[in-house]
VEXBA-472876 format. One line per 5 residues: number of its first residue (from 1); their letters; for each residue x negated, y, z negated of N, C-alpha, C. Coordinates in steps of 0.02 Angstrom, whole numbers. Example, Ala and Ser with C-alpha at 12.3 -4.5 7.8 and 13.67 -1.06 7.14 Angstrom:
BEGIN
1	as	-660/-284/-390/-615/-225/-390/-660/-165/-390 ~ -642/-112/-354/-684/-53/-357/-645/2/-394
***
This chain:
BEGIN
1	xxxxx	-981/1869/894/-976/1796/886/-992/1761/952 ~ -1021/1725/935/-1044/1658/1024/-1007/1623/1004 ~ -938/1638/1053/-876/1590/1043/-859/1527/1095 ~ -916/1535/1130/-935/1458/1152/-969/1422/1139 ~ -1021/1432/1122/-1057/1383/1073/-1033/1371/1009
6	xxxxx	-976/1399/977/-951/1395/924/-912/1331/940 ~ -887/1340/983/-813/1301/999/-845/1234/1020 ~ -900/1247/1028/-932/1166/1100/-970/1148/1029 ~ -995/1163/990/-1038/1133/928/-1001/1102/872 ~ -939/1145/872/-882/1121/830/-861/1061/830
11	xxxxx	-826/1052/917/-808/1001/933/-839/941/941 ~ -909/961/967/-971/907/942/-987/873/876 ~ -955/897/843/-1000/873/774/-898/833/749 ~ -859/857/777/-803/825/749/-781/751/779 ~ -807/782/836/-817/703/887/-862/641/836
16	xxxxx	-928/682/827/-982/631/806/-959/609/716 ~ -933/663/691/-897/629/627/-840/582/624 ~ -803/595/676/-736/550/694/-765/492/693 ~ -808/484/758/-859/404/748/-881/366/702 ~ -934/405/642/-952/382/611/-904/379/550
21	xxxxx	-863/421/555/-794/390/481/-739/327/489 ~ -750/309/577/-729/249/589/-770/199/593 ~ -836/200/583/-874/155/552/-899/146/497 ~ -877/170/444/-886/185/374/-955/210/368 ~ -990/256/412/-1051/289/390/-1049/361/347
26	xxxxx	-998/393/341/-995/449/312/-973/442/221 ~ -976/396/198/-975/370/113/-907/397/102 ~ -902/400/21/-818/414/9/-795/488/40 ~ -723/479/39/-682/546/46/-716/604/31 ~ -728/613/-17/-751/678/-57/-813/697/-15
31	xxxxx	-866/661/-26/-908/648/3/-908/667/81 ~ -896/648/129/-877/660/193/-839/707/224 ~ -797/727/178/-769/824/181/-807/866/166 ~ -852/879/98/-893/918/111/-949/910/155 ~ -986/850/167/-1009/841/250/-1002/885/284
36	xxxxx	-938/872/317/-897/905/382/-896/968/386 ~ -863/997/289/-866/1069/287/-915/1126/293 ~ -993/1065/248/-1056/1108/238/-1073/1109/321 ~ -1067/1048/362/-1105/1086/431/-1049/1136/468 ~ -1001/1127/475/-963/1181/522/-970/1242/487
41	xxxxx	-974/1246/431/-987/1319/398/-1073/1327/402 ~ -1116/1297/426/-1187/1327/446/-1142/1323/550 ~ -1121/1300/563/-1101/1328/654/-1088/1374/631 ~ -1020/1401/622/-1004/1454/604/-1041/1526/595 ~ -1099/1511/562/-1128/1558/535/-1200/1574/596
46	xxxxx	-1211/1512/627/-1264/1525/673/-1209/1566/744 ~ -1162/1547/737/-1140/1575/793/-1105/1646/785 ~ -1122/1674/716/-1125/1743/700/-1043/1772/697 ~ -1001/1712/678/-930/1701/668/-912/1742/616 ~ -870/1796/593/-850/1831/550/-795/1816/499
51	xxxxx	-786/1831/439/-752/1777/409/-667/1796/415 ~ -641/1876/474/-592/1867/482/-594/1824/555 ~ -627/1795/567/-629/1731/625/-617/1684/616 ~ -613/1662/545/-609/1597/513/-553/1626/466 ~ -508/1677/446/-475/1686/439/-499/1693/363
56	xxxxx	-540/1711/327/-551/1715/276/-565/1787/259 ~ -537/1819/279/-560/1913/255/-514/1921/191 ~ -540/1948/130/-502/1988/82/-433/2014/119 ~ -433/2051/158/-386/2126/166/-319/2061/182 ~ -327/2003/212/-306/1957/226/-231/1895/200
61	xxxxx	-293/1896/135/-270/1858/52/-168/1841/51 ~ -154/1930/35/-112/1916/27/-43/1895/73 ~ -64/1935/155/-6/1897/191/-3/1812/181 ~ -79/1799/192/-76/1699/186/-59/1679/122 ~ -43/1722/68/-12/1686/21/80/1671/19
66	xxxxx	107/1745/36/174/1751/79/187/1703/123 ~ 147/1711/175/163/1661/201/181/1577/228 ~ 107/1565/171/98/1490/132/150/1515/88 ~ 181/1540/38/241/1520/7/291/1499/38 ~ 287/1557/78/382/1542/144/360/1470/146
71	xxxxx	308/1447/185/311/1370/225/311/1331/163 ~ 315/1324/125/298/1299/55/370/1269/33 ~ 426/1322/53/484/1324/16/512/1292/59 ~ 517/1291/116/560/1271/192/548/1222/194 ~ 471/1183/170/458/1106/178/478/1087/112
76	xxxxx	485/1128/67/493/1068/-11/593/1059/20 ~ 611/1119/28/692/1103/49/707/1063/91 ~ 687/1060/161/704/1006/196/681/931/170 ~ 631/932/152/606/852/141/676/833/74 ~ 698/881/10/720/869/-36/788/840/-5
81	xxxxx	808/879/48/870/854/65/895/795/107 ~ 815/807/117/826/717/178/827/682/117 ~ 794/672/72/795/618/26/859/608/-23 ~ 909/655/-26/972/649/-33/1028/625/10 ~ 1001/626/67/1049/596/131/1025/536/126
86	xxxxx	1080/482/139/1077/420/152/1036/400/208 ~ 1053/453/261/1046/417/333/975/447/355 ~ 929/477/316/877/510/330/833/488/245 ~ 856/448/189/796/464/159/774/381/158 ~ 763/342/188/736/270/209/682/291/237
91	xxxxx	672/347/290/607/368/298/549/409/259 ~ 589/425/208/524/446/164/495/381/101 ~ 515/348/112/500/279/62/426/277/91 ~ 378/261/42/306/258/56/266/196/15 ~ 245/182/35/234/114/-15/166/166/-64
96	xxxxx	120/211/-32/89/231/-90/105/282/-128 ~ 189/278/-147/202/310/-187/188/275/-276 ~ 197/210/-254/204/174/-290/123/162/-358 ~ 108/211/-367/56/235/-420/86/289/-483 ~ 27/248/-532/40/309/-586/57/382/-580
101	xxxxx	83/422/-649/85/492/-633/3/529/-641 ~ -41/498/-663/-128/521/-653/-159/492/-586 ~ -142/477/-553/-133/441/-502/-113/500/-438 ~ -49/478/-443/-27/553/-406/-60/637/-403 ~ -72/654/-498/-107/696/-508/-153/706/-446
106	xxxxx	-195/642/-459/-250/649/-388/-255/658/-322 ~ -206/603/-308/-206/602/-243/-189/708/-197 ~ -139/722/-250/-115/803/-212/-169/843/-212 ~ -188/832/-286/-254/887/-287/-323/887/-255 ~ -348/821/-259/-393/768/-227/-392/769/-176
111	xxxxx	-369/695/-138/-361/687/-90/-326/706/-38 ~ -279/782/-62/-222/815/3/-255/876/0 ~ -253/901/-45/-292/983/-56/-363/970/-26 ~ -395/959/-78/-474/955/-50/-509/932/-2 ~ -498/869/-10/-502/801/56/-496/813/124
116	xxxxx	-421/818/121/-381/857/176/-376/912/211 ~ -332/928/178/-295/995/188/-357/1037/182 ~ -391/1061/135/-460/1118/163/-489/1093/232 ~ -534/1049/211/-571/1036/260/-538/1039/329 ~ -467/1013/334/-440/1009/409/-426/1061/433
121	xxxxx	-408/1108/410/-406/1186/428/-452/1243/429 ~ -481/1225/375/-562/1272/392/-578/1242/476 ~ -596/1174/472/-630/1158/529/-577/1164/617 ~ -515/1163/603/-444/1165/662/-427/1260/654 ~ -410/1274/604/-370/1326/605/-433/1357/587
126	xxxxx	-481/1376/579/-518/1422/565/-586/1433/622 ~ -640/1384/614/-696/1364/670/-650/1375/723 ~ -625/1326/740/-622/1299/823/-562/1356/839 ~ -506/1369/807/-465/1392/830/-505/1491/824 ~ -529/1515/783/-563/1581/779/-610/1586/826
131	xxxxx	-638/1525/857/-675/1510/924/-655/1521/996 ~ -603/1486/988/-542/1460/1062/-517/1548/1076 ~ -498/1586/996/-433/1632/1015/-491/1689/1070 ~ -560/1704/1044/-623/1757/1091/-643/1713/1157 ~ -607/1644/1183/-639/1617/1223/-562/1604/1288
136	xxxxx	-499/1622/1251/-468/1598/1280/-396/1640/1267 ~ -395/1683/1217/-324/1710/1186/-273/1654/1158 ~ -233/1687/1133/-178/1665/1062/-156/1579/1099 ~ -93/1577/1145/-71/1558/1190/-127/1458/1199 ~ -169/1473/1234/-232/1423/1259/-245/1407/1195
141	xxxxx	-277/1437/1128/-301/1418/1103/-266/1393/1056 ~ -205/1396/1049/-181/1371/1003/-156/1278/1037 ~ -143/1265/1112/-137/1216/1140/-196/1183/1129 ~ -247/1206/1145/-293/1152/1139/-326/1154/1084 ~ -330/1203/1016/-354/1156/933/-301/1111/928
146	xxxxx	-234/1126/939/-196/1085/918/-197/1022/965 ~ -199/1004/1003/-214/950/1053/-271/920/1012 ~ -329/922/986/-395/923/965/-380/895/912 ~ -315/913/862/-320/908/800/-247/850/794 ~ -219/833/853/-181/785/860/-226/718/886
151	xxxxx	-286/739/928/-318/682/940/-369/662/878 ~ -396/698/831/-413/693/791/-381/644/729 ~ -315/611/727/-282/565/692/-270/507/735 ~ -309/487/796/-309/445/800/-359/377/773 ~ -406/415/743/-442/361/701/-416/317/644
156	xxxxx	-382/381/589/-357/368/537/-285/307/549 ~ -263/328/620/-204/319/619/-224/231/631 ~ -283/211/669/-289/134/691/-311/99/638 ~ -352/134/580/-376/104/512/-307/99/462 ~ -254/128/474/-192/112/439/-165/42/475
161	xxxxx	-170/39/527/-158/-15/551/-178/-73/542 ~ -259/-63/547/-294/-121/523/-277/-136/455 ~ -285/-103/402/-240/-101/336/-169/-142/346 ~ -120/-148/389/-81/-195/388/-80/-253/400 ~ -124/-236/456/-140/-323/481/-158/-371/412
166	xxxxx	-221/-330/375/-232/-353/305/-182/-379/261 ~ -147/-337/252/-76/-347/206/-39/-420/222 ~ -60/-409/325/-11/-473/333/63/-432/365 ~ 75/-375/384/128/-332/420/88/-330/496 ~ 64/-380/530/44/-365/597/92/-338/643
171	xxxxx	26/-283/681/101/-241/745/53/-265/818 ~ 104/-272/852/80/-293/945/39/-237/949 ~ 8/-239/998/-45/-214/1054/7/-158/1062 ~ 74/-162/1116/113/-137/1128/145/-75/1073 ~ 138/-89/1010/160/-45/955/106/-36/937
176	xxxxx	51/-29/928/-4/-3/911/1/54/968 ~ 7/52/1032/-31/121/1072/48/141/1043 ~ 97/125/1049/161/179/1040/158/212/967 ~ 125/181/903/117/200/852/56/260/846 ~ 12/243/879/-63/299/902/-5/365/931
181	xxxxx	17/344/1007/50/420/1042/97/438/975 ~ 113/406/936/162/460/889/138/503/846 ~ 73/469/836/43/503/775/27/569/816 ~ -27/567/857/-43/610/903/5/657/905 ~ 59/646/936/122/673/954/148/736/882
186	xxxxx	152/684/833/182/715/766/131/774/755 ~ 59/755/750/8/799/724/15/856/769 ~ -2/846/849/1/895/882/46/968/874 ~ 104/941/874/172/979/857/149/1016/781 ~ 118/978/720/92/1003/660/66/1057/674
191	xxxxx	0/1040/701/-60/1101/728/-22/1156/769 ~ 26/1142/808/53/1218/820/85/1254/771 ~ 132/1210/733/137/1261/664/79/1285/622 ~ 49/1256/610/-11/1280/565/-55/1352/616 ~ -71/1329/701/-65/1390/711/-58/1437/726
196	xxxxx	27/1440/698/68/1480/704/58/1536/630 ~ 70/1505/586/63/1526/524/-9/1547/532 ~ -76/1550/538/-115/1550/557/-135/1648/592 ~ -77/1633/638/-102/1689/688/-71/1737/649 ~ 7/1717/623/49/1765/592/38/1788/528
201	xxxxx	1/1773/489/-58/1795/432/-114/1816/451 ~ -126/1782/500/-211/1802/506/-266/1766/437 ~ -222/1747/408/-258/1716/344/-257/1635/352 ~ -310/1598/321/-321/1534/329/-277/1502/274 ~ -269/1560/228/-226/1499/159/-163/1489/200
206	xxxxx	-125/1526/242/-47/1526/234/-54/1427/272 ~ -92/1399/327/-102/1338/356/-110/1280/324 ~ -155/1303/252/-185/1264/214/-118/1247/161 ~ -93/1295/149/-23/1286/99/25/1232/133 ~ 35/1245/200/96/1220/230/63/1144/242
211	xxxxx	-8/1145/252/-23/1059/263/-22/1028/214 ~ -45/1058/150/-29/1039/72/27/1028/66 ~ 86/1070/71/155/1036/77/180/991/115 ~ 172/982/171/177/954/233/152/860/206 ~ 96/856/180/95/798/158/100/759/96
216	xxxxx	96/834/35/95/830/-35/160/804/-55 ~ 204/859/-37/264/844/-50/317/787/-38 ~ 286/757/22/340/691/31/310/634/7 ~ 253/642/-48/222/583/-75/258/589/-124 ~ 262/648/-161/282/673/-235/360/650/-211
221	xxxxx	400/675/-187/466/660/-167/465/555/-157 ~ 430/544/-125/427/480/-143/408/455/-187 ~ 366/464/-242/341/463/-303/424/455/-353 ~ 448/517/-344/496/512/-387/569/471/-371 ~ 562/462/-296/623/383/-297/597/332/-304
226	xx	548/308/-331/526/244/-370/508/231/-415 ~ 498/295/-451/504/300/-527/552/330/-550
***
């Protein structure tokens, strides 16, 4: 594998998609994930990347399913119980919970599974990080995809914003950068679990499960305290 040009082409093209998805050049969701996915999976392949590099080998399968279960269960439990505590479930209140149950259907399967959750891990936990681990070992590379993949929500995170201003919920200058470092902050800390799970499978599903839960579940959990 040319695990520097893997890693430097990767990051190139996530840079140049970041840009253009904050200028609405990359068309809908759907649309713009497979984008992202069809070119990093031609890097990948020019850079002669193997698919237990990307964490996709058969022999693989079943630890990342074990292991995406464990993380599966630990996040549906904790989130279930914050939302039974008084003093912890005010933070899972979401205003887009507030949709149909075909609705929801979508959004998990749709827009968290597919949208998401694949694409963000093929391209973090699989490319860049199956890149970083031949360029740098376990340790480094897991600091900096995950650094990568915390700076990587800062786009999304300023178009939620702008989205309020819309609404008419305007935030200061001052809470905007403190709202950006959190996101950052939150994701970063994410991406080391993911890869963690990651290294400790060796498989790409066990990352992909836990980000599916990680964001599926506290919609659905909010879903069901407002209906």
């Amino acid at each position: 594998m040319k695990a520097d040009r893997c890693f430097l082409q990767s990051v190139s093209v996530l840079v140049a998609f970041s840009i253009a998805r904050s200028n609405g050049l990359v068309g809908p969701p759907v649309v713009s994930a497979s984008i992202l996915t069809t070119v990093l999976v031609l890097v990948a392949w020019r850079a002669r990347a193997t698919l237990a590099d990307l964490g996709l080998a058969r022999a693989d399968v079943g630890p990342g399913l074990r292991w995406g279960a464990g993380a599966f269960g630990m996040v549906l439990v904790v989130l279930v119980v914050a939302a039974l505590l008084p003093a912890t479930n005010g933070f899972l209140h979401d205003s887009r919970a507030e949709i149909s149950g075909g609705q929801l259907f979508y959004q998990l399967t749709v827009s968290i599974l597919l949208v998401t959750a694949i694409p963000e891990e093929f391209a973090f936990r699989g490319v860049l990080l199956g890149s970083a681990l031949r360029l740098w070992g376990s340790w480094r590379a897991t600091l900096i995809t995950s650094a990568l993949f915390g700076l990587w929500h800062i786009g999304p995170t300023l178009h939620a914003m702008s989205d309020d201003r819309i609404r008419g919920t305007a935030v200061t200058a001052v809470g905007q950068v403190l709202v950006v470092i959190g996101a950052v902050s939150i994701t970063f800390v994410a991406g080391l679990a993911f890869c963690w799970l990651r290294l400790r499978s060796k498989s790409l599903i066990a990352p992909i499960v836990a980000h599916m839960a990680t964001n599926g579940i506290a919609l659905a959990v909010a879903w069901f305290a407002v209906h």
